[in-house]
N, C-alpha and C positions, 0 to 999 in steps of 0.2 A: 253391602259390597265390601270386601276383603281387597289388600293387597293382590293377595294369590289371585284374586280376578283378572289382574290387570295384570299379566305376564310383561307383556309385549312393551308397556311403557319406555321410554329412554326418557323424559325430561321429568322429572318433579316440580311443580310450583308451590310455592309456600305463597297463598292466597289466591283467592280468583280474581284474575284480568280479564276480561272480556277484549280490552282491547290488544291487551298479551297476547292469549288463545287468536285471533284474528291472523295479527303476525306470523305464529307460531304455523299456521294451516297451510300459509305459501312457504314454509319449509319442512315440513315435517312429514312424514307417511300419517296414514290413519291407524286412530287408536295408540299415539306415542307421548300423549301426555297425559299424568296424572296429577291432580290439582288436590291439595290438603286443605282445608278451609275450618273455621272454627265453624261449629255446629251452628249457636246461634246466628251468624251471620250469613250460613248456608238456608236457614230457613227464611230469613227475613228482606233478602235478597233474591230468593226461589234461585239458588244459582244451578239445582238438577235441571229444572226447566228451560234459564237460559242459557246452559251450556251445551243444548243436546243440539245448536246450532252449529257447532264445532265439530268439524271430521278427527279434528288433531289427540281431540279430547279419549281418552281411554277411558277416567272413571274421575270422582269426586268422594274424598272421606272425610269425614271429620275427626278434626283433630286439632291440638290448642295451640294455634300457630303463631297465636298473640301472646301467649302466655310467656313473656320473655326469660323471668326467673326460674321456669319448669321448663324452659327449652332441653335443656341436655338430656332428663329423665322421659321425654315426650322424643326424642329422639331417640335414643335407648330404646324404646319402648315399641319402635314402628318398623317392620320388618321391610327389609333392602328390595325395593322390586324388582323381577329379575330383570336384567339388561338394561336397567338407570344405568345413563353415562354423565351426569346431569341435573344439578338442582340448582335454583333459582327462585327471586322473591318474583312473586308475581305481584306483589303491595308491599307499600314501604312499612308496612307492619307486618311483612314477613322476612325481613331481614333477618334478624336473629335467629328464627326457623329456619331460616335456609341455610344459616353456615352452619348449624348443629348439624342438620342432617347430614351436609357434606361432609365436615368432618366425623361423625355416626361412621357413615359407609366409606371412608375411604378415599372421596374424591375431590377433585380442588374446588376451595370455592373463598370467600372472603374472611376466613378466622374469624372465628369465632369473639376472640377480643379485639377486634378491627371493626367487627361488626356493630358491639354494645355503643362502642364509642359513636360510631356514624348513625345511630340509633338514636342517641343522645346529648342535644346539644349544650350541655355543661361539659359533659364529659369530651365531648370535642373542642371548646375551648381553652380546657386544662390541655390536652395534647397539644394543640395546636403553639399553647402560650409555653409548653415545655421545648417545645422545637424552635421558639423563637421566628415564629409566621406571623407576620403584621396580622391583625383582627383590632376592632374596635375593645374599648375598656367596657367592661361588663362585671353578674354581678348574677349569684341566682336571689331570686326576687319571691317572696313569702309574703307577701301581702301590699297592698297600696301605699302602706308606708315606708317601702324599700324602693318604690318607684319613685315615689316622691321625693327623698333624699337624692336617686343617683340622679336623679333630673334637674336640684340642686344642684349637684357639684358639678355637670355638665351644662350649663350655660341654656339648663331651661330646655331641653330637649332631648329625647329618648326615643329608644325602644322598646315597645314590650312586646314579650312571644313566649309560644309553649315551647317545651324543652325536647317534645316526643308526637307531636303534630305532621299535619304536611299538608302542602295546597296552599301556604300562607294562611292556613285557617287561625286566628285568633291574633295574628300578628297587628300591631297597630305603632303607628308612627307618632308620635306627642309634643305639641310643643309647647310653650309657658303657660297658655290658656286653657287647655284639656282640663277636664275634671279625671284627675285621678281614679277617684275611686270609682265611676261607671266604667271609664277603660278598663279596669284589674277587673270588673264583675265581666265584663264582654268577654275576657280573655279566659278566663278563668273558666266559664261555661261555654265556651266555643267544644263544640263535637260534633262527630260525625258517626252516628246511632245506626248507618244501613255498613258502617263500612269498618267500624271500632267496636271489638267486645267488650260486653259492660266489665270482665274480670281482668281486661289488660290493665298495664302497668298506668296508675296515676298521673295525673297531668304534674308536670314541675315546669316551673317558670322560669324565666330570666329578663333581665334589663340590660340594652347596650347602648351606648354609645351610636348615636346618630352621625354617619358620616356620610359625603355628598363625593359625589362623580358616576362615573358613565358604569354602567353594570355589565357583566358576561358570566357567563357558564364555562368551566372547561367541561368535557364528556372525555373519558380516560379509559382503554383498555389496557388493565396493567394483569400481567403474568409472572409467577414468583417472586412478587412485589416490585415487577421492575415495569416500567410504563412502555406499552407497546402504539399507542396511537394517540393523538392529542387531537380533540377538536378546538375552538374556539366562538362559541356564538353570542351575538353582543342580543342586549336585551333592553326593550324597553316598558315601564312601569305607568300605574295611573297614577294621576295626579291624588292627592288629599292624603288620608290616614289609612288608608288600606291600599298599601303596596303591591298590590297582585300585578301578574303582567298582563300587559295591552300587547307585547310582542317578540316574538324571535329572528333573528336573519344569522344564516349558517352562509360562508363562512364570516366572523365579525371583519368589517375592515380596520386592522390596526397597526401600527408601524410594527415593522420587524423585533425591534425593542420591548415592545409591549409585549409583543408575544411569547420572545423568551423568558422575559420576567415571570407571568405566567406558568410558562410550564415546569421552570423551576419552585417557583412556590406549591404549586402542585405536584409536582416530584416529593419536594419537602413533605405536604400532607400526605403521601402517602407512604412513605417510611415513618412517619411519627404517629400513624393510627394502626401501622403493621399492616395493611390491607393486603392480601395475597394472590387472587383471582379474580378475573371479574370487570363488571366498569362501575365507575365512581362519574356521580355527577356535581362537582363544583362550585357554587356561586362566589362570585368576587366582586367589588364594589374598587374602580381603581381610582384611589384616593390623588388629587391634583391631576388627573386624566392618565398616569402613569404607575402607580405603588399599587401590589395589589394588595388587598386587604381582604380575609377571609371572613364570609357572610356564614356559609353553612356548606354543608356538604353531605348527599346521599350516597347511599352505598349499594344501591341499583342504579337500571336504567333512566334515563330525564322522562321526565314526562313533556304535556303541550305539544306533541309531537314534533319533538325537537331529533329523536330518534329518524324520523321521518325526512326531515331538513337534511340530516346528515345524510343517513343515504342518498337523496336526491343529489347533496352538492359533491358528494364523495365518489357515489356508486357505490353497487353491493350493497350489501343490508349489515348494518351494526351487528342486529340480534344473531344472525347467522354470527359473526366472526366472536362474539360473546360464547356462544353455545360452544364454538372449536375451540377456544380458552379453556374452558370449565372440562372439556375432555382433554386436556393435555396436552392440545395439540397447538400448533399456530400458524394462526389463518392469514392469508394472504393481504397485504394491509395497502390501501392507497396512498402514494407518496405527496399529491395535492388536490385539492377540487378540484372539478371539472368545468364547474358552473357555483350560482348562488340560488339558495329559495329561504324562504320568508314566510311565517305564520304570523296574522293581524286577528286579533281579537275584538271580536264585534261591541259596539259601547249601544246602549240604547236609553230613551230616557226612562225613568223609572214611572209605572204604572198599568192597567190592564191591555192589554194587545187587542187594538184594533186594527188592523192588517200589515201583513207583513211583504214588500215590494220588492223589487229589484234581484233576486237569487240567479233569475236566471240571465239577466244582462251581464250581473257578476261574474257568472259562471261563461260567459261566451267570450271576457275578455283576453287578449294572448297572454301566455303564460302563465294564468288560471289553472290551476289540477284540482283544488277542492273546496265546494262552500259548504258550510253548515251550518246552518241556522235550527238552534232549539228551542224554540220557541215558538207559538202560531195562535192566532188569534182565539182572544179569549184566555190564553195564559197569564203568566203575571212576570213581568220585569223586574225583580228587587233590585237594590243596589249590590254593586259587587261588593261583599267584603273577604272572599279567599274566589279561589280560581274554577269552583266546580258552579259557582253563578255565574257566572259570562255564556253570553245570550247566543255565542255561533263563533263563529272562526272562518278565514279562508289561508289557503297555503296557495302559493306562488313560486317561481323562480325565475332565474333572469341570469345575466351574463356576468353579473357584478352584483354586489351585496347590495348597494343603492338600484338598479334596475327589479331585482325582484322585489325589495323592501316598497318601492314605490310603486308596485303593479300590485300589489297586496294592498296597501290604502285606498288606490283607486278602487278594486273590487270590493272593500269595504264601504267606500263613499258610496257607490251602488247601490246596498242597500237600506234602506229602510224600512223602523219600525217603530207606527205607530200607534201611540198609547193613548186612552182614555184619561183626563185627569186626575180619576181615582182610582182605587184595586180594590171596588166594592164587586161581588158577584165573581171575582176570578177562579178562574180555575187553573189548577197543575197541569197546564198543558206542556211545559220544557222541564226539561232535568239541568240546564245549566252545561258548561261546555268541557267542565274538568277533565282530566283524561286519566284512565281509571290507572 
């Protein structure tokens, strides 16, 4: 398949989303999206096969979308489809690809040098520390003996994570007791083989500073760098050394105060990474329940279906008023919530599935809109250590942040899933509950 195949396309994706494309299908006509994908990861994923589920879908080519340092000549290099109004990372390793193409053909999208930084978390903490944005003290980190030192000088406990990751894959929280150097090896081999090409950019590391308080996300629609919407949703995390979340609730309940703080720090971050089109997704850790302190920041949509929350608590869909951005246009924006909803992430204990109970009580209780459970007997429960292991999810909503937050646990408490003592004879029956 060729470009020229696909006249009719308007949107470009730089990576396959499955769970993108899904979105894209309740807004789009048929045959209006084209998807570029690295070759290898189109065969190893079969994503001809599972794309042909999508009406949205126009065509799939490959092409080196990971390839961050041949981005420009890989863009150069790909002819303009006619009637793109439209590009977009469909995967957080196609960021880079997507602002090249945009700027390739002409149209708005996250710059190109907005993008390498939000791509790369060293390179975002140099900005960040250039603009003078609270962030934890850090350090990039070359082997177990740089963790070891910054975990010295900080009072015995760190961070370590990769520099070009996502999903919390490989992140681990340390304190005086950790062995060093199996952390740096965990970390250091943490990948994702159906979803990372083997020729993208190397893993690079960092060590930060551990710092304590309540967590959120802001989600940002900013147009010619200037911010057009602000969300706020607060978050909560597992307990031990792997940080992934246990949850989201849109909108976060927090004093008026906090929340300005917030949008000014992320005003700040995005004049000091130059980001120009687009949404930006946030995390901030607020240091004494009020300072915010900058964790990381993507330079696409959230995932966890935090995307989802938002529309629910906002109305209207994100992705839509995203897509009228990127055509130059500007979309209609809600002035407050309407309501709250809440995603809880399923915990289960670890070992082979011997049945799996309660989905559909979950499913019947008020305020319930979604349970998913991936998992079913006979599969295997590992421990969470990033966010594409967690065993199901339910989304909720409610009148107040606390009313859906708490019709969400319940529907979790719901269920049940019971395990064999051991993971002799399992099989891969769940894919885990990441969202692609």
């Amino acid at each position: 398949m060729s470009v020229m195949n696909v006249p009719d396309a308007r949107v470009v994706m730089a990576g396959y989303s499955a769970g993108l494309l899904s979105d894209l299908d309740g807004l789009l006509p048929p045959r209006s999206v084209l998807v570029l994908e690295e070759p290898e990861i189109i065969r190893v994923r079969r994503v001809h096969e599972r794309a042909a589920d999508f009406a949205c879908l126009a065509g799939v080519l490959p092409a080196a979308t990971q390839d961050e340092d041949g981005a420009v000549p890989m863009a150069a290099g790909m002819p303009r489809p006619e009637g793109v109004r439209a590009v977009i990372p469909g995967v957080e390793y196609g960021v880079v690809a997507a602002a090249a193409l945009a700027a390739e053909w002409g149209l708005p999208g996250a710059g190109l040098p907005a993008a390498r930084i939000l791509r790369d978390k060293l390179a975002l903490r140099d900005a960040a520390a250039a603009a003078d944005i609270p962030q934890p003290a850090w350090r990039t980190a070359y082997g177990a003996g740089d963790v070891a030192a910054f975990r010295a000088a900080h009072g015995g406990a760190c961070v370590l994570k990769p520099a070009n990751r996502q999903a919390s894959l490989g992140v681990q929280l340390l304190g005086p007791d950790d062995d060093i150097g199996a952390a740096w090896a965990r970390t250091a081999t943490a990948d994702e083989p159906t979803l990372r090409a083997a020729h993208a950019i190397p893993g690079r590391y960092l060590v930060e500073q551990r710092l304590t308080g309540p967590e959120v996300s802001v989600e940002t629609l900013v147009r010619e760098g200037v911010p057009v919407f602000f969300n706020i949703t607060a978050k909560s995390v597992q307990p031990g050394r792997h940080p992934v979340e246990l949850g989201h609730v849109v909108p976060a309940d927090l004093p008026p105060q906090t929340g300005d703080a917030l949008h000014a720090a992320m005003s700040s971050l995005i004049k000091a990474t130059g980001f120009e089109y687009g949404i930006l997704h946030g995390e901030w850790i607020l240091v004494d329940g009020v300072s915010p302190h900058l964790v990381e920041c993507a330079g696409r949509g959230p995932g966890d279906s935090i995307d989802t929350l938002i529309d629910l608590a906002h109305g209207g869909s994100l992705l839509e008023r995203m897509l009228t951005l990127l055509q130059g246009e500007t979309p209609a924006l809600p002035q407050a919530p309407v309501r709250a909803a809440a995603i809880r992430f399923l915990t289960a204990p670890h070992g082979r599935v011997r049945d799996v109970t309660g989905t559909e009580r979950a499913a019947e209780l008020p305020g319930v809109l979604e349970v998913r459970v991936a998992v079913a007997k006979d599969g295997n429960v590992a421990a969470v250590t990033n966010s594409w292991e967690r065993p199901g999810h339910v989304v909720a909503t409610g009148a107040t942040a606390q009313e859906a937050a708490e019709t969400a646990e319940r529907a979790v408490a719901a269920i049940a899933v019971t395990v064999a003592d051991d993971v002799q004879g399992a099989t891969d029956a769940g894919t885990g509950d990441g969202a692609e």
